[in-house]
C-alpha positions in Angstrom: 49.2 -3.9 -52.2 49.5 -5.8 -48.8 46.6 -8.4 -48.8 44.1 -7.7 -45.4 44.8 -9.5 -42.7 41.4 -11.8 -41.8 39.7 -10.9 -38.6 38.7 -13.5 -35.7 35.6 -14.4 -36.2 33.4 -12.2 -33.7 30.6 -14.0 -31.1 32.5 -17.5 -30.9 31.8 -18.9 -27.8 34.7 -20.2 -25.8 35.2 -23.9 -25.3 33.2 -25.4 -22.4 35.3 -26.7 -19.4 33.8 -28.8 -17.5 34.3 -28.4 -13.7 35.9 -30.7 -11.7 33.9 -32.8 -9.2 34.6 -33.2 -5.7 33.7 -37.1 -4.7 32.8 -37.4 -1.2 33.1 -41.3 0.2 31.4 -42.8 3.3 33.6 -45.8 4.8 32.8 -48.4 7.4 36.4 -48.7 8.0 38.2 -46.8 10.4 42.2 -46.6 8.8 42.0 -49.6 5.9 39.9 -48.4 3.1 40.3 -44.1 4.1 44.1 -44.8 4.2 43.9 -46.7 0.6 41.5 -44.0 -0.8 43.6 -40.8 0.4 46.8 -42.4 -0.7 45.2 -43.3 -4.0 44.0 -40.1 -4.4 47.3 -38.5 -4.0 48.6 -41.0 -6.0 46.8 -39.8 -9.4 47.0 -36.1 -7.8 43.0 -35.5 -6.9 43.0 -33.4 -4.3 39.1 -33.1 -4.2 38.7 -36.5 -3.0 36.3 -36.2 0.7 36.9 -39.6 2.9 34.1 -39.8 5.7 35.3 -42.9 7.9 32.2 -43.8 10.0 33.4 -47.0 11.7 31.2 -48.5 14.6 27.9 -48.0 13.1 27.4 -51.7 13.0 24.6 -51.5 10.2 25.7 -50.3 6.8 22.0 -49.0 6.1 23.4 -45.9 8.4 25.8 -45.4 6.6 23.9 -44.8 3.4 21.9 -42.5 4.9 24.5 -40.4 5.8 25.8 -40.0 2.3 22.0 -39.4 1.0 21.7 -36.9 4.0 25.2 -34.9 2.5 24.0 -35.4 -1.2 20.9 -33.8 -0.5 22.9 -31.0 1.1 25.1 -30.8 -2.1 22.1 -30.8 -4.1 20.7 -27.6 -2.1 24.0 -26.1 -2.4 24.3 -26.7 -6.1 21.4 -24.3 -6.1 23.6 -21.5 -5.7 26.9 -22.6 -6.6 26.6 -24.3 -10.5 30.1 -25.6 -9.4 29.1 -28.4 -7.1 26.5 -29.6 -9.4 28.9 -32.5 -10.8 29.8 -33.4 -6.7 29.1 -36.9 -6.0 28.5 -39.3 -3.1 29.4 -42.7 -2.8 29.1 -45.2 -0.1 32.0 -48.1 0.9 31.5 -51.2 2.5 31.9 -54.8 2.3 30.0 -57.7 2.5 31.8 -59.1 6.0 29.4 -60.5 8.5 26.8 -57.9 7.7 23.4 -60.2 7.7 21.5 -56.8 6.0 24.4 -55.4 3.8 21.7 -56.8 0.8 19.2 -54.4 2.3 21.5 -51.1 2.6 22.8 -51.7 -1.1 19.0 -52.0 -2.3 18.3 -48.9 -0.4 21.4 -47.0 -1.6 20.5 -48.5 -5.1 17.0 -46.9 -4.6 18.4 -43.4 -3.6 20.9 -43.1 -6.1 23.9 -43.4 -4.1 26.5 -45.8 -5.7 28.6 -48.5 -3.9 31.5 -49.8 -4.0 31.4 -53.0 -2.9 33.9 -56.0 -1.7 33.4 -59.6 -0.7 34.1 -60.6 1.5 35.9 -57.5 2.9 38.1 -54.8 1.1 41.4 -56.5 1.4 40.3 -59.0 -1.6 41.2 -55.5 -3.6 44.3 -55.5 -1.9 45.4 -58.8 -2.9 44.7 -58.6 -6.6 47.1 -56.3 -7.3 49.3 -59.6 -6.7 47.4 -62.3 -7.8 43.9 -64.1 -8.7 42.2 -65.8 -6.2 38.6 -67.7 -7.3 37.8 -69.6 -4.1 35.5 -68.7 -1.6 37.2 -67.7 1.4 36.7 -65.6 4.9 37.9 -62.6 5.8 40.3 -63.6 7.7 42.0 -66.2 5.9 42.2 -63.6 3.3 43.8 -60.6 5.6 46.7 -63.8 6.5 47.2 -64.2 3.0 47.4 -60.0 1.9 50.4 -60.6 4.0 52.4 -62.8 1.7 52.5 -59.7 -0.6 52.5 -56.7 2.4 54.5 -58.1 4.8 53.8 -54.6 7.0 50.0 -54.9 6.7 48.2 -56.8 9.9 44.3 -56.5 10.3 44.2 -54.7 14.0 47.9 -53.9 14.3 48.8 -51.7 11.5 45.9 -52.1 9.1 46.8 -49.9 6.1 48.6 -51.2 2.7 51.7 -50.2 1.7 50.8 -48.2 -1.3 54.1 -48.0 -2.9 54.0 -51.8 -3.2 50.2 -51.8 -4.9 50.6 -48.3 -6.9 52.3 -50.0 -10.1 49.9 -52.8 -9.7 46.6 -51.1 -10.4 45.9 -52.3 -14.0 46.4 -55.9 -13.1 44.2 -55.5 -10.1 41.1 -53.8 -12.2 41.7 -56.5 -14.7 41.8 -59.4 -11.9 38.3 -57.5 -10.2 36.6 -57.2 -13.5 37.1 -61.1 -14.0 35.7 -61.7 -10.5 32.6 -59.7 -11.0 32.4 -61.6 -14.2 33.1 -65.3 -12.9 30.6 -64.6 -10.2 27.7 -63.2 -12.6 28.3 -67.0 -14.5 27.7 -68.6 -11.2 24.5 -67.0 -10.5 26.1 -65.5 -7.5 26.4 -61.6 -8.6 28.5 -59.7 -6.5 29.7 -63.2 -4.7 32.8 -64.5 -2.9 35.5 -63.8 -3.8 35.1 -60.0 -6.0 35.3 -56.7 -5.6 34.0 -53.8 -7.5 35.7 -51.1 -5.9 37.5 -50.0 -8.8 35.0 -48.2 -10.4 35.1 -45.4 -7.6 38.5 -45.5 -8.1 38.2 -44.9 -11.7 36.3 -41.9 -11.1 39.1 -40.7 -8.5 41.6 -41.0 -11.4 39.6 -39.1 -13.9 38.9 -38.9 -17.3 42.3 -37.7 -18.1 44.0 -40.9 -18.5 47.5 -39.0 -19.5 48.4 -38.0 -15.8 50.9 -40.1 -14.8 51.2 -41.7 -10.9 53.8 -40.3 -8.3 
């Protein structure tokens, strides 16, 4: 006699995919940090990455309440579409010559909006994918010495990084930012010059799937 064959088991429900996110990101800069972000983005294949570059609003409080006015609207929207429920909004900006950049992150902090955040301006991200710096410097200073490692990168005359030079680099630079945020937390100066915390935006651009390998 031929044994039965066992029958799949009836009213299993199928495995839960989660689905993915699209991450919408309000920049004070103009080319700089959009350039980065789309590159990086394209980098680790994440097409549902949103840049908003808002440059000229001269108060960074505006430009959190732009990203908490499109939140909301995802929120509304998530009403009828269960797909942009896991949509989220971030804000970019950097600590510069901004005298109430404290009150826009409190305000963002407030409203839920998370920030990623440089001091004293984005391109101390930039330069640790090449080395650690620990001293306090200006943002200028800083954009003449990116240039040791980007020899094409100049503030106002072509101010976007050369990805393919930084792409390799990422681990060493998350590792480098982490130690900043942590050197500065020792000081009593959270969030101080020099640091940057930018890469946990990044992080979420890159996903959870850590096996996807950059182009």
């Amino acid at each position: 006699m031929v044994p039965k064959r066992s029958l799949p088991a009836l009213g299993r429900s199928a495995a839960k995919v989660t689905p993915e996110k699209t991450i919408v990101v309000f920049c004070e800069g103009e080319r700089t940090e959009p350039d980065y972000l789309r590159s990086f983005a394209d980098t680790w294949r994440n097409p549902r990455i949103q840049v908003e570059a808002r440059g000229g609003l001269g108060d960074p409080k505006d430009l959190v309440e732009l990203a908490k006015n499109r939140r909301d609207q995802i929120r509304r929207q998530a009403r009828r579409d269960s797909l942009r429920a896991n949509d989220e909004v971030w804000c970019l900006f950097d600590r510069d010559s901004h005298e109430r950049v404290h009150d826009a992150r409190k305000q963002a902090r407030d409203l839920g909006i998370p920030v990623g955040f440089s001091n004293p301006c984005f391109e101390i991200w930039a330069l640790f994918h090449f080395q650690w710096y620990d001293s306090q410097i200006d943002r200028h200073a800083l954009q003449k010495m990116l240039r040791n490692h980007l020899p094409k990168y100049h503030h106002s005359d072509n101010p976007v990084f050369d990805h393919s030079l930084m792409k390799e680099r990422y681990d060493t630079a998350k590792k480098n930012a982490e130690r900043s945020l942590r050197e500065r937390e020792g000081e009593g100066k959270a969030n101080g010059n020099p640091s940057t915390d930018v890469f946990v935006l990044l992080e979420e651009i890159r996903g959870s799937d850590r096996t996807v390998t950059c182009r």
